[in-house]
PDB file with SEQRES, HELIX, SHEET and CRYST1 records, atoms N, CA, C and O in Angstrom:
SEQRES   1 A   46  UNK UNK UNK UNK UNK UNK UNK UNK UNK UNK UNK UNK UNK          
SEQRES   2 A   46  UNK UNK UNK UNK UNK UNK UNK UNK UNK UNK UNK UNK UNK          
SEQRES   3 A   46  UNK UNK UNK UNK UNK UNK UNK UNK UNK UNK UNK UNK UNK          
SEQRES   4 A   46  UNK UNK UNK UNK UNK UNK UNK                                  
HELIX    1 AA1 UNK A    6  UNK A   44  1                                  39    
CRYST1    1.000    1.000    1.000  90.00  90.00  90.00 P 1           1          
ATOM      1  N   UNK A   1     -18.752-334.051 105.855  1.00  0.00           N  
ATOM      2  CA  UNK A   1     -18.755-332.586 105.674  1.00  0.00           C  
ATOM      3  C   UNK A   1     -17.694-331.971 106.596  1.00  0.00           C  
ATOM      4  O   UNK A   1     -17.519-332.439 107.721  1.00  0.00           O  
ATOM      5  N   UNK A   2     -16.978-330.920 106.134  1.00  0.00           N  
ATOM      6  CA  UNK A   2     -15.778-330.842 107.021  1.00  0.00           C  
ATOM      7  C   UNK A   2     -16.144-329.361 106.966  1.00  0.00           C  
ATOM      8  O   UNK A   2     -15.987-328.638 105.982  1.00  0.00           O  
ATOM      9  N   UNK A   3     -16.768-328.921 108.411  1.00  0.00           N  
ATOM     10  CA  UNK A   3     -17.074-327.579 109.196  1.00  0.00           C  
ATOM     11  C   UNK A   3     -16.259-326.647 109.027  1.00  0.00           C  
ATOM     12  O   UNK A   3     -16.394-325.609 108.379  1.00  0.00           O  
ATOM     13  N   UNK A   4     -15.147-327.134 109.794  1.00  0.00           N  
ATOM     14  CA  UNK A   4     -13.757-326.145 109.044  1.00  0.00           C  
ATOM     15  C   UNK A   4     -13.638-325.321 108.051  1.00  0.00           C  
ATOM     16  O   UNK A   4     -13.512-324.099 108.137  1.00  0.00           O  
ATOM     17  N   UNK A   5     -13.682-326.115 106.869  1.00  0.00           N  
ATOM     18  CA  UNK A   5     -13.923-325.555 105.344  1.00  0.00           C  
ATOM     19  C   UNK A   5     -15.076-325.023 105.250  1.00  0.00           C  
ATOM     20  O   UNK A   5     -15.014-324.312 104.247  1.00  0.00           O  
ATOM     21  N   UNK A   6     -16.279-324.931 105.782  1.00  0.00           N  
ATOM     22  CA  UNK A   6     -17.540-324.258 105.866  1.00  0.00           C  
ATOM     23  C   UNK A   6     -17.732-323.194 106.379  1.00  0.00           C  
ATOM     24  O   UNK A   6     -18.242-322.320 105.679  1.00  0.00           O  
ATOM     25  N   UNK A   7     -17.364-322.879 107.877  1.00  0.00           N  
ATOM     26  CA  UNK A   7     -16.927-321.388 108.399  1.00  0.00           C  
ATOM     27  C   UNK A   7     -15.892-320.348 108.009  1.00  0.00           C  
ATOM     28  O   UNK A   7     -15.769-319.167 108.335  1.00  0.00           O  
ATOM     29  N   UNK A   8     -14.983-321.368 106.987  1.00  0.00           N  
ATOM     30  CA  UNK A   8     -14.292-320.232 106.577  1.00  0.00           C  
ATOM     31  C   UNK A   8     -14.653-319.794 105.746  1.00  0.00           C  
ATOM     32  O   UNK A   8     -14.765-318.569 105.696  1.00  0.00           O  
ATOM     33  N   UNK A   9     -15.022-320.649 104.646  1.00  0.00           N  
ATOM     34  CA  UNK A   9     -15.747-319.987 103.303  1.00  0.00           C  
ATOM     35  C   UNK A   9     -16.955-318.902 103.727  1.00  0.00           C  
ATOM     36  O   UNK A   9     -16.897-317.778 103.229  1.00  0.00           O  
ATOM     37  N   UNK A  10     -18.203-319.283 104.776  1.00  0.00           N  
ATOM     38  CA  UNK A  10     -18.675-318.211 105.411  1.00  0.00           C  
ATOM     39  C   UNK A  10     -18.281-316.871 105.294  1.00  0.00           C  
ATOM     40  O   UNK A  10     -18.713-316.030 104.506  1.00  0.00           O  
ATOM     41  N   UNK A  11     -17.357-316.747 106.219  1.00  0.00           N  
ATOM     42  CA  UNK A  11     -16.285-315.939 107.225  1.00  0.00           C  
ATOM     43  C   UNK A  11     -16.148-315.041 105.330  1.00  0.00           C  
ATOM     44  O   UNK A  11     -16.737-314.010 105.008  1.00  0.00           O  
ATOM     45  N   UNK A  12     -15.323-315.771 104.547  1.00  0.00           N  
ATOM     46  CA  UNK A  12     -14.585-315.556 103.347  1.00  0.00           C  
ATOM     47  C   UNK A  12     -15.822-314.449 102.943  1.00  0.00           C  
ATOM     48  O   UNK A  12     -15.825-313.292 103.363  1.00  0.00           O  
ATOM     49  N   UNK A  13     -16.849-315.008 102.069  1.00  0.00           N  
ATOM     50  CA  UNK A  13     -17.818-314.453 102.099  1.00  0.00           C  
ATOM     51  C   UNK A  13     -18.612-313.689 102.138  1.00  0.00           C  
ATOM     52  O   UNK A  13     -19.357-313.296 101.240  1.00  0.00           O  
ATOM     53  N   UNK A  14     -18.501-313.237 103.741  1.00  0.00           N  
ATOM     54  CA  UNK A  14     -18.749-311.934 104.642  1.00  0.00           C  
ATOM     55  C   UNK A  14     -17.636-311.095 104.436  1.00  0.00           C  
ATOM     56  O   UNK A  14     -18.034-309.931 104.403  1.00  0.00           O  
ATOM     57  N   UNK A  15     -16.652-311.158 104.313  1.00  0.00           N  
ATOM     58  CA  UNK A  15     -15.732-310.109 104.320  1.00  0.00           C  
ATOM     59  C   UNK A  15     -15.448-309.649 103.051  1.00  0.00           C  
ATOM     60  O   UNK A  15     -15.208-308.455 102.870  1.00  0.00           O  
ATOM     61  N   UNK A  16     -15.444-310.774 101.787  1.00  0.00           N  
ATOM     62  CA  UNK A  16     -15.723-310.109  99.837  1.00  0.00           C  
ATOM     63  C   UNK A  16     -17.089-309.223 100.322  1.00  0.00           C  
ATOM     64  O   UNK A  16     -16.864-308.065 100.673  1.00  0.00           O  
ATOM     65  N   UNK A  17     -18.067-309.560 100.348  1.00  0.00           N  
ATOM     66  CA  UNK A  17     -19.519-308.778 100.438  1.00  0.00           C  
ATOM     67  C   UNK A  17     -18.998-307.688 100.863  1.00  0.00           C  
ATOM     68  O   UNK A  17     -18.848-306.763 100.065  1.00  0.00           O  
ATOM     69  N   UNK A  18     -18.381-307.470 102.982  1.00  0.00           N  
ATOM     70  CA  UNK A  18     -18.420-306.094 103.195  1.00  0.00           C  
ATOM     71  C   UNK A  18     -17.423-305.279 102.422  1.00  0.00           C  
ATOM     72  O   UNK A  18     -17.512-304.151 101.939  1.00  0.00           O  
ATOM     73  N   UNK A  19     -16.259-306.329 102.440  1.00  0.00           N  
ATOM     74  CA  UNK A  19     -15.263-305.466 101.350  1.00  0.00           C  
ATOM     75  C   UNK A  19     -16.019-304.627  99.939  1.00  0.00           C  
ATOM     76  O   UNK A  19     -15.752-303.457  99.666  1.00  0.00           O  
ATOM     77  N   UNK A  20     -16.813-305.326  99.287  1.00  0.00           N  
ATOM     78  CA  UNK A  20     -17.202-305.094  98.130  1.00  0.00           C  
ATOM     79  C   UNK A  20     -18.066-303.703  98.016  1.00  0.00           C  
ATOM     80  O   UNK A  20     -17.957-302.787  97.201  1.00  0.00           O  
ATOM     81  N   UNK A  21     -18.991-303.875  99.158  1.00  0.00           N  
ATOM     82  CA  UNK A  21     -19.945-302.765  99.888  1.00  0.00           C  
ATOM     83  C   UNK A  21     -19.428-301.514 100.003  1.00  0.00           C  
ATOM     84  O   UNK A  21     -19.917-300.510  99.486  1.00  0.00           O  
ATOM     85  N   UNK A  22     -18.127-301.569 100.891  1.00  0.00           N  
ATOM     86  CA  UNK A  22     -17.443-300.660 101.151  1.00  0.00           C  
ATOM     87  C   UNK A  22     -16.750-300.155  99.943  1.00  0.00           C  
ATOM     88  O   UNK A  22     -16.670-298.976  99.598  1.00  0.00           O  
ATOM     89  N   UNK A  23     -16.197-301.321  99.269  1.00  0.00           N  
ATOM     90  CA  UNK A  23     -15.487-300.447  97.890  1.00  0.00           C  
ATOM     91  C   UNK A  23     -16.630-299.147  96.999  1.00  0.00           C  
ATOM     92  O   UNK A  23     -16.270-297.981  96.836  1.00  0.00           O  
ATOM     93  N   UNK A  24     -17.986-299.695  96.528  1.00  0.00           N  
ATOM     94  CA  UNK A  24     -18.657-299.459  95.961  1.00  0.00           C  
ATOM     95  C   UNK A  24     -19.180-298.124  96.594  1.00  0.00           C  
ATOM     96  O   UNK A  24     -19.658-297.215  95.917  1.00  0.00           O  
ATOM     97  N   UNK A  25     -19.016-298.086  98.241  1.00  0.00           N  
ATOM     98  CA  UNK A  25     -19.634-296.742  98.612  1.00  0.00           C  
ATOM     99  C   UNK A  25     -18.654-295.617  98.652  1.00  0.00           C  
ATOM    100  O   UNK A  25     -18.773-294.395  98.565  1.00  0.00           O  
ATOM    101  N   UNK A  26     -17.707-296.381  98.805  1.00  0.00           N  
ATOM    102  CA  UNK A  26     -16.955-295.124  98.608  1.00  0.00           C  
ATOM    103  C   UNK A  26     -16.521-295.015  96.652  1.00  0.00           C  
ATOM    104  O   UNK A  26     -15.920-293.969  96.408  1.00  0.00           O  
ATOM    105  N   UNK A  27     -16.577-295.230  96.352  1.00  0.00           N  
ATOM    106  CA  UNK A  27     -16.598-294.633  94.644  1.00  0.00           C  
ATOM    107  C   UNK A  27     -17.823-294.105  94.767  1.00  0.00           C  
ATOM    108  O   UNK A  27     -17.701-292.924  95.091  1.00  0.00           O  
ATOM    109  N   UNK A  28     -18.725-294.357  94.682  1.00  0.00           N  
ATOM    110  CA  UNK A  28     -20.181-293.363  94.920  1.00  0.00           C  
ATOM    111  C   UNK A  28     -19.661-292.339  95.669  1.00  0.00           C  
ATOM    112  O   UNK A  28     -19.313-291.402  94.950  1.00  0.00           O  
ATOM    113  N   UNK A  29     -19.476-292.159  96.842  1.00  0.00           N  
ATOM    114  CA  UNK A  29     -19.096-291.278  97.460  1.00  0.00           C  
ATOM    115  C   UNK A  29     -18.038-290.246  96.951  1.00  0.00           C  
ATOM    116  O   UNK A  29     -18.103-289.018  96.884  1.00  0.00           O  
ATOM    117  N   UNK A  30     -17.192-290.991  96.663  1.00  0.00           N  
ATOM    118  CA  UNK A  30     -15.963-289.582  95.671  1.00  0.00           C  
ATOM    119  C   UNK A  30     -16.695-289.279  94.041  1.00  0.00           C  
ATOM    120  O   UNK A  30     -16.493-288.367  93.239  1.00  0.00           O  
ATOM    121  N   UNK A  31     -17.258-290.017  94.009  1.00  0.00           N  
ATOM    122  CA  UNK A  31     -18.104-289.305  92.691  1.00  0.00           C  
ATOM    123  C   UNK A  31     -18.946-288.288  92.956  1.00  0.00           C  
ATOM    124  O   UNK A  31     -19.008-287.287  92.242  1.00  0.00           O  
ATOM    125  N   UNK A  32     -19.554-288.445  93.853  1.00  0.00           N  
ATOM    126  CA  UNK A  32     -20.649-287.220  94.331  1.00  0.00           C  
ATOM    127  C   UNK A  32     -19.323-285.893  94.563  1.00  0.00           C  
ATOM    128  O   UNK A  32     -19.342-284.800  93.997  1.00  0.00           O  
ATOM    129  N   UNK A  33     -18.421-286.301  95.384  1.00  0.00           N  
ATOM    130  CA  UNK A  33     -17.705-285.217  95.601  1.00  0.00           C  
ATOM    131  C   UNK A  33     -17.128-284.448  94.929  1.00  0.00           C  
ATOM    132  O   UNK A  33     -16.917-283.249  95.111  1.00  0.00           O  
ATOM    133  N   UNK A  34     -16.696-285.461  93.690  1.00  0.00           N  
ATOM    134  CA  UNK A  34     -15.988-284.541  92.272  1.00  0.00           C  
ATOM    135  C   UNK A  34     -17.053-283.876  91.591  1.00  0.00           C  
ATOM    136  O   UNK A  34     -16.726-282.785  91.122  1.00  0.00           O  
ATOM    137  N   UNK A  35     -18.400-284.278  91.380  1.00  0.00           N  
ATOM    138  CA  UNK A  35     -19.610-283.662  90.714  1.00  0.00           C  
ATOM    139  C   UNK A  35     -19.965-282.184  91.913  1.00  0.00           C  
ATOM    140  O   UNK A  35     -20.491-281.139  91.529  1.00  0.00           O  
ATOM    141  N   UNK A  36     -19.657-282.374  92.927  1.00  0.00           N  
ATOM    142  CA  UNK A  36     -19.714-280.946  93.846  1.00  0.00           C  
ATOM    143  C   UNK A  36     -18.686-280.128  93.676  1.00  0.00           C  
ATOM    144  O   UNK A  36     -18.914-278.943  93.438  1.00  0.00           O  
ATOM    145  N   UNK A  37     -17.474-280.567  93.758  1.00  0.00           N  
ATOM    146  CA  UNK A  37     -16.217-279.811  93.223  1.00  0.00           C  
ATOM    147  C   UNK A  37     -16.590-279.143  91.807  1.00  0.00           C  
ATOM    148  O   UNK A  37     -16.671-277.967  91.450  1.00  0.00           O  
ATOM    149  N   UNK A  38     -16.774-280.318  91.172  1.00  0.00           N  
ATOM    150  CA  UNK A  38     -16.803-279.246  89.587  1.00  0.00           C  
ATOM    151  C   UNK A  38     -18.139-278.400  89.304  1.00  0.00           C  
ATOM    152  O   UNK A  38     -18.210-277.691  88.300  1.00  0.00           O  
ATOM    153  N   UNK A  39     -19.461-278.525  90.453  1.00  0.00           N  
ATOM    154  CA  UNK A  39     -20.115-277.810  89.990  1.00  0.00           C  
ATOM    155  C   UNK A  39     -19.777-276.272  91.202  1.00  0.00           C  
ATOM    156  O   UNK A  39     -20.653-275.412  91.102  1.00  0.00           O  
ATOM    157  N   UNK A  40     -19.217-276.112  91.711  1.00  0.00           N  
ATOM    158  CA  UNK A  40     -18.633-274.771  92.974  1.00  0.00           C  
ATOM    159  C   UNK A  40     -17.701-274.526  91.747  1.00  0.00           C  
ATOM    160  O   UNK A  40     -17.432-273.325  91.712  1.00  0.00           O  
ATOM    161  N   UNK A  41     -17.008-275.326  90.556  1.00  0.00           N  
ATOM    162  CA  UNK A  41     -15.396-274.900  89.855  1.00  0.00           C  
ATOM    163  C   UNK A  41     -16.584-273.855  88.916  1.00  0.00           C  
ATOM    164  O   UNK A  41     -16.387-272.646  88.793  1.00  0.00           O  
ATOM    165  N   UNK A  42     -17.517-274.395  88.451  1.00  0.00           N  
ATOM    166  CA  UNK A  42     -18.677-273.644  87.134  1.00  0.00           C  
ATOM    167  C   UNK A  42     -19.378-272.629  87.739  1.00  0.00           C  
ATOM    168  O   UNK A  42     -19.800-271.737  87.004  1.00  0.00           O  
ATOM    169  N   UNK A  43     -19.672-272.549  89.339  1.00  0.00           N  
ATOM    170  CA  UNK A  43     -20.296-271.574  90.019  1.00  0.00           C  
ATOM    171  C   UNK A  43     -19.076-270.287  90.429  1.00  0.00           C  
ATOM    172  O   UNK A  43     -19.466-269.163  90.746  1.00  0.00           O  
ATOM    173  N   UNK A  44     -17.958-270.551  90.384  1.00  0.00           N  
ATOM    174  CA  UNK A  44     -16.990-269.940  90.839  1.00  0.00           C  
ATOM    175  C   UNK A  44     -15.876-268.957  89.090  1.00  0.00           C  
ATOM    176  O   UNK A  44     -15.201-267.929  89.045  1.00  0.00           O  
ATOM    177  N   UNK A  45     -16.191-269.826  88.197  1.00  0.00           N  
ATOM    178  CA  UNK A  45     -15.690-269.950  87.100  1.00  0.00           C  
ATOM    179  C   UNK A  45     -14.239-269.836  86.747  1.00  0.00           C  
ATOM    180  O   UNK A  45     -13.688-268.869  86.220  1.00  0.00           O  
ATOM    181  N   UNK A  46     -13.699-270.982  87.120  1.00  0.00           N  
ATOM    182  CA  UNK A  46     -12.810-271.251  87.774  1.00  0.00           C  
ATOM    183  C   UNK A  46     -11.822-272.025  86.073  1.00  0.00           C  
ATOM    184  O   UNK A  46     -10.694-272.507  86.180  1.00  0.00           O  
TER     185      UNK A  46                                                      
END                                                                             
């Protein structure tokens, strides 16, 4: 078994996941923001 190749794939892993996490919250996040924008654009009537 060669460790090497095991901690990195780990390592690999952890960083797709947080990467992935992070991608996903922020699209949630600018979605909420455009759904606030356009509902102040319908409150404003813009």
């Amino acid at each position: 078994m060669n460790w090497d190749l095991v901690i990195i794939g780990t390592v690999a892993k952890s960083f797709v996941l947080q990467y992935s996490v992070t991608v996903c919250f922020l699209s949630v996040f600018t979605n909420l923001r455009l759904v606030k924008d356009d509902e102040a654009c319908l409150v404003k009537n813009c």
